[in-house]
N, CA, C and O of each residue as an XYZ file, in Angstrom:
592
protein
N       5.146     31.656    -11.716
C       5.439     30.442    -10.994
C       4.187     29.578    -10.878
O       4.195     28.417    -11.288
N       3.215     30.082    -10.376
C       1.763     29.369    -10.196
C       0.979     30.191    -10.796
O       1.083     31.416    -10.751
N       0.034     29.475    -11.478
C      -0.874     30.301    -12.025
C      -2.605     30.061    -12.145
O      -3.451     30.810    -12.634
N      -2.745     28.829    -11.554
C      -3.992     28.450    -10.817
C      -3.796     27.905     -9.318
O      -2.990     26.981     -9.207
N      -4.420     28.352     -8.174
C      -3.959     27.672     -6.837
C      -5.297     27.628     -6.199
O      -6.041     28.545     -5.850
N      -5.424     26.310     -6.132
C      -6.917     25.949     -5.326
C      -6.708     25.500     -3.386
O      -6.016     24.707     -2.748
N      -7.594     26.383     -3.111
C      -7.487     26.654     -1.686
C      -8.335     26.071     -0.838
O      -9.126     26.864     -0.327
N      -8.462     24.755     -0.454
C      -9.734     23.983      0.434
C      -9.470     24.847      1.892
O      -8.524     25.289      2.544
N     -11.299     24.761      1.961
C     -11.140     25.493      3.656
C     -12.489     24.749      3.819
O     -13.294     24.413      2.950
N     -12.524     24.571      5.227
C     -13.505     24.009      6.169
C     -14.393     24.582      6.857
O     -15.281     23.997      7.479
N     -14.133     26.391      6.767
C     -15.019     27.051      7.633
C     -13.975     27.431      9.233
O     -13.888     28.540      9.761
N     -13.548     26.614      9.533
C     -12.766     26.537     10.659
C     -11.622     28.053     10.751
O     -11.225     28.598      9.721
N     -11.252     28.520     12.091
C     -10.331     30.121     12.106
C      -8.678     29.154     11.071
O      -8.041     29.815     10.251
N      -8.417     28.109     11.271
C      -7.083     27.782     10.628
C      -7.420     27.724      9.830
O      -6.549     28.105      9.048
N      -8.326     27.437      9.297
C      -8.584     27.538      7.265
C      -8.769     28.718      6.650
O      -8.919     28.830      5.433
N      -8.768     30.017      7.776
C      -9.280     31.371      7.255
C      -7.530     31.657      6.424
O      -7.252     31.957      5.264
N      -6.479     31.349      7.864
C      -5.247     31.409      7.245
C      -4.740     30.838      6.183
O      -4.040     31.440      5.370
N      -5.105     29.429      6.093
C      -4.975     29.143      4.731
C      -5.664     30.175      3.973
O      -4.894     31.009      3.498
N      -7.030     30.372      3.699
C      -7.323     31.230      2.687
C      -6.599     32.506      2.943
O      -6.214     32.836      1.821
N      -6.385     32.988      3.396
C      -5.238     34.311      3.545
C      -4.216     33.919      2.757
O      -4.167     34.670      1.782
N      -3.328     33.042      2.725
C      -1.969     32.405      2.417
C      -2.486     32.361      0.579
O      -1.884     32.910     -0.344
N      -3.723     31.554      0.489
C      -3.893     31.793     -1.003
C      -4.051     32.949     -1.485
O      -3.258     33.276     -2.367
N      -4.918     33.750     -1.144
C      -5.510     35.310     -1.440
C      -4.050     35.716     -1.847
O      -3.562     35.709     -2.976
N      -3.561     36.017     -0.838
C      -2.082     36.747     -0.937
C      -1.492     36.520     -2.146
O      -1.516     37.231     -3.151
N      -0.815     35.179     -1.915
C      -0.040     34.491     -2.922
C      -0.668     34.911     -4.638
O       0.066     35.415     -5.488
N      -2.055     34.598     -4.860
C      -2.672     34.503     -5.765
C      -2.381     36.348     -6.493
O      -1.816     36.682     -7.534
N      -2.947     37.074     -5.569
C      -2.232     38.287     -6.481
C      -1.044     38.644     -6.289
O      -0.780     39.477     -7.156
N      -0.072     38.453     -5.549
C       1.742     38.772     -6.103
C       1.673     37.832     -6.724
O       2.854     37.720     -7.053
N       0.955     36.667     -7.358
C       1.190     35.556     -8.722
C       0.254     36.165     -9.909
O       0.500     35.766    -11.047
N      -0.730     37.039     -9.736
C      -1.547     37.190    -10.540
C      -2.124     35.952    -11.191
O      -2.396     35.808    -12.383
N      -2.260     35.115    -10.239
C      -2.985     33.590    -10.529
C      -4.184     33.761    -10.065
O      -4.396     34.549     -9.143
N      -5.480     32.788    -10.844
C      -6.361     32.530    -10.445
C      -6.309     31.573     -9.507
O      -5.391     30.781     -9.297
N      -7.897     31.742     -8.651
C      -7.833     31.260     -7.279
C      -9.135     30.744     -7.163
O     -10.108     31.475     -6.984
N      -9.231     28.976     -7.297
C     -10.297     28.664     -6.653
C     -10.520     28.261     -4.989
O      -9.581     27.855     -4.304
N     -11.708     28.413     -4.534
C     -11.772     28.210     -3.138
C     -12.729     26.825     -3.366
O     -13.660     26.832     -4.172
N     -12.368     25.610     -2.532
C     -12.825     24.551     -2.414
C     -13.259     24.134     -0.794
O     -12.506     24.248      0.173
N     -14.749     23.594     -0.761
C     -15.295     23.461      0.717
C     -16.024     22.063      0.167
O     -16.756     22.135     -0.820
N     -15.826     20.937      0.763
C     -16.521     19.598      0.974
C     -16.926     19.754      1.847
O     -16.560     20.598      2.665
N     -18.186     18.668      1.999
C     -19.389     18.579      2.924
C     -19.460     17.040      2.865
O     -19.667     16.411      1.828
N     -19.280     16.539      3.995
C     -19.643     14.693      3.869
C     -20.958     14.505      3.588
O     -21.692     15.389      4.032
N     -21.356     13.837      3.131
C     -22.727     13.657      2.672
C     -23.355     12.665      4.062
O     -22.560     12.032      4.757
N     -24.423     12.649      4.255
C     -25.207     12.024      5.316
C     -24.997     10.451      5.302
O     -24.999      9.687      4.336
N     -24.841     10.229      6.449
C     -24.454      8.653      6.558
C     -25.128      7.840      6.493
O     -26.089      7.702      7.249
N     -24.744      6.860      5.330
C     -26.251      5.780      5.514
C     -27.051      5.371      6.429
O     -28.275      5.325      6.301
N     -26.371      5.016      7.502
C     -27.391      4.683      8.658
C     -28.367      5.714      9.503
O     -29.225      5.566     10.373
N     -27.716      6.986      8.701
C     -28.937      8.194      9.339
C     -29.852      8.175      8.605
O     -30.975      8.376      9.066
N     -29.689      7.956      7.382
C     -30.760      7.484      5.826
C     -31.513      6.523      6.024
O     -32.701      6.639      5.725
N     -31.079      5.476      6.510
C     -31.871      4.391      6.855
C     -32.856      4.686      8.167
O     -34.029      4.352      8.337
N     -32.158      5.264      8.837
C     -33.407      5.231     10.171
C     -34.260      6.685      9.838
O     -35.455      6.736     10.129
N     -33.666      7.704      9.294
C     -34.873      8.819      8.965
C     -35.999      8.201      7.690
O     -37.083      8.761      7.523
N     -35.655      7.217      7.002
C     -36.389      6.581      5.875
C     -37.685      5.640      6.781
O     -38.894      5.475      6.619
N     -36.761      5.216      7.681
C     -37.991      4.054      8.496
C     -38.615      5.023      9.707
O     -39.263      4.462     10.590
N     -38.461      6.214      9.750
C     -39.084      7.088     10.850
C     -39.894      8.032      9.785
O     -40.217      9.153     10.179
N     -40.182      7.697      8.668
C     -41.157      8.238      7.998
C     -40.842      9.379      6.891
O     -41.690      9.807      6.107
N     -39.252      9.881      6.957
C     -38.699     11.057      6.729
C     -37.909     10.378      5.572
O     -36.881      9.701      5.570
N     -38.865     10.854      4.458
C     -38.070     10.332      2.533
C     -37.611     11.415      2.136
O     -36.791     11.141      1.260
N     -37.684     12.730      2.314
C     -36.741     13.517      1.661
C     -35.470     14.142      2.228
O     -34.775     15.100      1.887
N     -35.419     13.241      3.228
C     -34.022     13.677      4.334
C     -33.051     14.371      3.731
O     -32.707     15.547      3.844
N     -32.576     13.312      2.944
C     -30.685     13.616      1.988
C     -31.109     14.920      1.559
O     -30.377     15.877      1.811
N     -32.663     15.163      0.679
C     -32.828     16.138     -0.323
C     -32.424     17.707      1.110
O     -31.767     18.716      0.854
N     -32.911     17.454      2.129
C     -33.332     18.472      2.812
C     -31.602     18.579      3.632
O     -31.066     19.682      3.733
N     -31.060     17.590      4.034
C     -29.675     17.364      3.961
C     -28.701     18.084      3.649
O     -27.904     18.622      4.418
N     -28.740     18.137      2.080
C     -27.930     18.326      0.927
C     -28.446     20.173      0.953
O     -27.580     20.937      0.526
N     -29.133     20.506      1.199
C     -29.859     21.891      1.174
C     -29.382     22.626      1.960
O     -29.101     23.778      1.632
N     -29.154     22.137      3.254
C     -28.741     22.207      4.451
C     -27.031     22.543      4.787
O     -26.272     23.195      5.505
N     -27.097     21.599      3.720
C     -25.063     21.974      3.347
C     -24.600     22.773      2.751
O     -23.575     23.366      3.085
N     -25.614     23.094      1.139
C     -25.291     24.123      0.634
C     -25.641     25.186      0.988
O     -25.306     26.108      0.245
N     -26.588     25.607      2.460
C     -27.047     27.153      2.911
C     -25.304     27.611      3.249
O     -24.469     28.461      2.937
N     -25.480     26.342      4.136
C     -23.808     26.446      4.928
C     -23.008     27.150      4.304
O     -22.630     28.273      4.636
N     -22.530     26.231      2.870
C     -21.547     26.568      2.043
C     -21.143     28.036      1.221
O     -20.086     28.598      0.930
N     -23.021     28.400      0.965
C     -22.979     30.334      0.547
C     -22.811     30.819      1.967
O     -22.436     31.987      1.867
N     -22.887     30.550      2.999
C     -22.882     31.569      4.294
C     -20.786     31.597      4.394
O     -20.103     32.541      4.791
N     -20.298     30.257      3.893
C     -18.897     30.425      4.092
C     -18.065     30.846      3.014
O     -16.895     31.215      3.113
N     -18.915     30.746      1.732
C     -18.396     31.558      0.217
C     -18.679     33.163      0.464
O     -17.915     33.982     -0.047
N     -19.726     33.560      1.210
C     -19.602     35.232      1.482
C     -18.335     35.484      1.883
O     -17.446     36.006      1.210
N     -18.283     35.138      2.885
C     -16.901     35.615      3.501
C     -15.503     35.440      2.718
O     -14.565     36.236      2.671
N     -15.637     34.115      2.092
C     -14.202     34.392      1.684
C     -14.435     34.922      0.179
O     -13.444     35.083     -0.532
N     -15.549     35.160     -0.253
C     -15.509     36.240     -1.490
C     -15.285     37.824     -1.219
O     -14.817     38.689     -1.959
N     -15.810     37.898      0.171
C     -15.298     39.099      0.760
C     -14.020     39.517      1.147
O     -13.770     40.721      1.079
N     -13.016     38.594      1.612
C     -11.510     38.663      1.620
C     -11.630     38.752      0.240
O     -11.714     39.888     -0.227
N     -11.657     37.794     -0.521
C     -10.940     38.390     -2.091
C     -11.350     39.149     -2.247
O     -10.351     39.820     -1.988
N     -12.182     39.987     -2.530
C     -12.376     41.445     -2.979
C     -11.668     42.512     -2.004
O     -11.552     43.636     -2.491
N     -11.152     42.316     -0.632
C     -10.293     42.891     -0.135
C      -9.063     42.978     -0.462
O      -8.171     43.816     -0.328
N      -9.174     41.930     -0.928
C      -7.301     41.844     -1.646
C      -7.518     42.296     -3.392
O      -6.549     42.319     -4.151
N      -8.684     42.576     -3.772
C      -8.510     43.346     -4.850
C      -8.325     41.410     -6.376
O      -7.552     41.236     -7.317
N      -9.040     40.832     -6.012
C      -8.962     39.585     -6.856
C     -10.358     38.969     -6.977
O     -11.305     39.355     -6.292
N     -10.433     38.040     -7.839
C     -11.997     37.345     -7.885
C     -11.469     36.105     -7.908
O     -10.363     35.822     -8.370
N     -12.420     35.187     -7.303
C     -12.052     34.404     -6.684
C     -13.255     32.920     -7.075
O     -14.438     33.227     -6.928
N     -13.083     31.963     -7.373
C     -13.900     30.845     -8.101
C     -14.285     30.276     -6.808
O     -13.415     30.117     -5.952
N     -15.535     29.943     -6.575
C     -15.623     28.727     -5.531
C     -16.598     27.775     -6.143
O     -17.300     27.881     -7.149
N     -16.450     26.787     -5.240
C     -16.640     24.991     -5.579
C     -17.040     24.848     -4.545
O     -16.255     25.203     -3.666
N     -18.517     24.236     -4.026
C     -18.914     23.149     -2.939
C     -19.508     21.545     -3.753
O     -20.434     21.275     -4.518
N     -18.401     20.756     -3.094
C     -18.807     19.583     -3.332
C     -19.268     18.754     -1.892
O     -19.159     19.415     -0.860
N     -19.849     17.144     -1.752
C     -20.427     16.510     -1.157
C     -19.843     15.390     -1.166
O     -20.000     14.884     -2.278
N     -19.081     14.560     -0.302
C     -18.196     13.203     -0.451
C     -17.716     13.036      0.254
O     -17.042     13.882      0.842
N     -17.816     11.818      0.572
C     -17.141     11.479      1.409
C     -15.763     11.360      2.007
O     -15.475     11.143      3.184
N     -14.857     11.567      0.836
C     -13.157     12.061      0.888
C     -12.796     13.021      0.320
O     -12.572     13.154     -0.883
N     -12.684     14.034      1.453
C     -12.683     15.254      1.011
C     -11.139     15.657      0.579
O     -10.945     16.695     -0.053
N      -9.794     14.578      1.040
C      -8.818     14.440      0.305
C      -8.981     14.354     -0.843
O      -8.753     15.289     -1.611
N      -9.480     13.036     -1.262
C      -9.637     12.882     -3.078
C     -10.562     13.992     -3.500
O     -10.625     14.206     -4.711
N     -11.071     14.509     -2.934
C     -12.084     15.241     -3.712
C     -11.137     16.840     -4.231
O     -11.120     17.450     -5.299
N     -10.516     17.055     -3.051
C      -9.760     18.131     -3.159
C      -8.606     17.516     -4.383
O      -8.619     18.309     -5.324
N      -7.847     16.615     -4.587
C      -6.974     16.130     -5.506
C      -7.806     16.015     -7.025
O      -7.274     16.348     -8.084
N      -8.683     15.681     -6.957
C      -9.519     15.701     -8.262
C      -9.837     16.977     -8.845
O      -9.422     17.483     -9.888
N     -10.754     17.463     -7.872
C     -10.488     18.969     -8.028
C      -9.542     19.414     -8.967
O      -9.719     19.461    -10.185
N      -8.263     19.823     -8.188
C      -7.018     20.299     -8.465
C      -6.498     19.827     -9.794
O      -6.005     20.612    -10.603
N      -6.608     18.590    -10.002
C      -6.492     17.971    -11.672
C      -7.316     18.663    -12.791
O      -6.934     19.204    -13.829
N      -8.590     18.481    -12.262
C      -9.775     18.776    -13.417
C      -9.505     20.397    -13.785
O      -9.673     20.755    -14.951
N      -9.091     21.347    -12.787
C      -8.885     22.650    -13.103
C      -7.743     23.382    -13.168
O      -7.551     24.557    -12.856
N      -6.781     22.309    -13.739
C      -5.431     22.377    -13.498
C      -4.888     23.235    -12.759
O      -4.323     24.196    -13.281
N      -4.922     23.121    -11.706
C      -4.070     23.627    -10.635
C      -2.978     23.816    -10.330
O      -3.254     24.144     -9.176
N      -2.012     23.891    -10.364
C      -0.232     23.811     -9.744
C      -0.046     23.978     -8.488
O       1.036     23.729     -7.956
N      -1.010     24.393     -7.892
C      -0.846     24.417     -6.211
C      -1.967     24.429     -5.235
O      -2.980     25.128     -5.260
N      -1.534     23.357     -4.206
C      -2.782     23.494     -3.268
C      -2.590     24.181     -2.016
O      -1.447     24.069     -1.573
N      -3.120     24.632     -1.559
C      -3.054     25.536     -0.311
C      -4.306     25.238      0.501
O      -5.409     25.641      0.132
N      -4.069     24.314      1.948
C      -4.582     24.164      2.808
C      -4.093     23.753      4.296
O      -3.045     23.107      4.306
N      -4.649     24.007      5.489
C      -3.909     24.296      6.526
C      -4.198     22.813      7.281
O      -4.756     21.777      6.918
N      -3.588     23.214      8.410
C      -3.172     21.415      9.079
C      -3.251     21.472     10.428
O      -2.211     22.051     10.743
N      -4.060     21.137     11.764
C      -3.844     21.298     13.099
C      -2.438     20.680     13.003
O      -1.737     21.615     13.391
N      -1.662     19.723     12.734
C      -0.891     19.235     12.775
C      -0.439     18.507     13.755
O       0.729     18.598     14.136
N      -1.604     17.420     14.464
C      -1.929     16.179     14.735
C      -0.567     15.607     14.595
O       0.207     15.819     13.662
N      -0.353     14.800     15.710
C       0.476     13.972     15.947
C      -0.043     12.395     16.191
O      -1.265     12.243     16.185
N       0.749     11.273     16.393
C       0.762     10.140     17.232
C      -0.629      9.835     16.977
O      -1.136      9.898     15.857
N      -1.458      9.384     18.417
C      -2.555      8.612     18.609
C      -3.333      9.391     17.988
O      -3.989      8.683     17.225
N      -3.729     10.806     17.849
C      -5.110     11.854     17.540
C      -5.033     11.918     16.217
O      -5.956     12.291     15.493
N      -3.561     11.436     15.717
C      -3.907     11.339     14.231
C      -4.225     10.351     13.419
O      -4.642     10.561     12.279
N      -4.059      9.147     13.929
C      -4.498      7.664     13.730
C      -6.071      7.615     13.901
O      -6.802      7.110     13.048
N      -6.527      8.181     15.070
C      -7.714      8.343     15.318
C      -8.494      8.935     14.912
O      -9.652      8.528     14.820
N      -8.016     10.332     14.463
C      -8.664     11.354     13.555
C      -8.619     11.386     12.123
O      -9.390     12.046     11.427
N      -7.619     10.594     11.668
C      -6.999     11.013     10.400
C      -6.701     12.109     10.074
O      -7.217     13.025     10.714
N      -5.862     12.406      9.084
C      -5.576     13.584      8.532
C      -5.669     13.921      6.789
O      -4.850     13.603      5.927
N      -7.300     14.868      6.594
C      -7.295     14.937      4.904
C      -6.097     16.061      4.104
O      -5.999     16.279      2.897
N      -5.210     16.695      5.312
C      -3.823     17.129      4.947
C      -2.965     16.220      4.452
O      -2.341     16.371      3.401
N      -2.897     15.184      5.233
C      -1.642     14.339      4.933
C      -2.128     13.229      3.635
O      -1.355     13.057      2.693
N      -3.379     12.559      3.686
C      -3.955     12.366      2.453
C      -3.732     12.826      1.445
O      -3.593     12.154      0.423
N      -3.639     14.187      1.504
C      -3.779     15.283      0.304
C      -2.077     15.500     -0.332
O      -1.677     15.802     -1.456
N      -1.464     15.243      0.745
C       0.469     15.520      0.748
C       0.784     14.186     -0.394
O       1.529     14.210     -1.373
N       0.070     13.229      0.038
C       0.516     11.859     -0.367
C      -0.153     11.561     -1.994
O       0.357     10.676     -2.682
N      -0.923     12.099     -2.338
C      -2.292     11.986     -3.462
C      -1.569     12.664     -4.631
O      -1.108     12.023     -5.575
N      -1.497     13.962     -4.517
C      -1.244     15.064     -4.920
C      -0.687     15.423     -5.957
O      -0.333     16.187     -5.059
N      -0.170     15.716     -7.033
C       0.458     15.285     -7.713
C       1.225     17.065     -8.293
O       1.953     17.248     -9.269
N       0.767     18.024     -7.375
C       1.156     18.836     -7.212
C       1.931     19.650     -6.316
O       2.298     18.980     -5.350
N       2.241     20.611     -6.283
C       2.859     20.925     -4.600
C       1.470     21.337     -3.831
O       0.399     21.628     -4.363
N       1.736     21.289     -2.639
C       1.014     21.533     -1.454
C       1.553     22.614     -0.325
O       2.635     22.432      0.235
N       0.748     23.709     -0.046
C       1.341     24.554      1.018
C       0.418     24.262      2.132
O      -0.795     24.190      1.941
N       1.068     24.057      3.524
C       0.359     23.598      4.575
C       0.536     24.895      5.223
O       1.435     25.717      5.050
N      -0.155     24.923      5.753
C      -0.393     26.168      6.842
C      -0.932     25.891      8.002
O      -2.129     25.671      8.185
N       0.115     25.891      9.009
C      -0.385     25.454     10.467
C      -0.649     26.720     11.015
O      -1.068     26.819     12.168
């Protein structure tokens, strides 16, 4: 049925379930399984004032900073996959839309399914917050499993 399924997680306990939901799925599919984690990249105006406070290698030290992050949150979920007896691809990217980024993704490594979870935000908190779930529902050009 699926036979590549890319799994964005945030680090967050609801994204662990998503990655559970992929793990699983991925071996009763005997599909490969990438794990996908975006990192917003530093905001210009923090660039601009660490640049005029004397501090030029900010982004570099930044960007370093994201990817410690990103192996401290690829242990773990390389450690579920090897619990579930699978190997498991991961991806850290940097961007600012971590919807499109996850949809691009999913194209470039042909994917057939995305698997990622959703507080599932309503009304005002979701206008306010946005949602890179519902982004991702709308983009997509694949199916999507949400996991609240």
């Amino acid at each position: 049925m699926y036979e590549h399924i890319l799994v964005a997680v945030d680090g967050s306990e609801l994204a662990h379930k998503g990655l559970e939901h992929g793990l699983v799925l991925a071996k009763a599919l005997d599909a490969d399984i990438t794990v996908l984690t975006v990192s917003e990249p530093m905001h210009p105006d923090s660039v601009r004032a660490a640049r005029l406070a004397g501090l030029d290698n900010i982004v570099i030290d930044y960007n370093r900073q994201l990817e410690s992050l990103a192996k401290e949150r690829f242990e773990v979920v390389e450690g579920r996959a090897r619990d579930h007896g699978i190997e498991v691809n991961v991806v850290h990217k940097i961007d600012e839309s971590p919807a499109e980024t996850i949809v691009r993704l999913a194209k470039a490594r042909d994917c057939d399914l995305i698997v990622m979870s959703s507080h599932g935000r309503r009304g005002i908190q979701k206008i306010l917050l946005g949602s890179q779930t519902s982004e991702v529902l709308v983009k997509a050009s694949v199916p999507v499993l949400v996991i609240r």
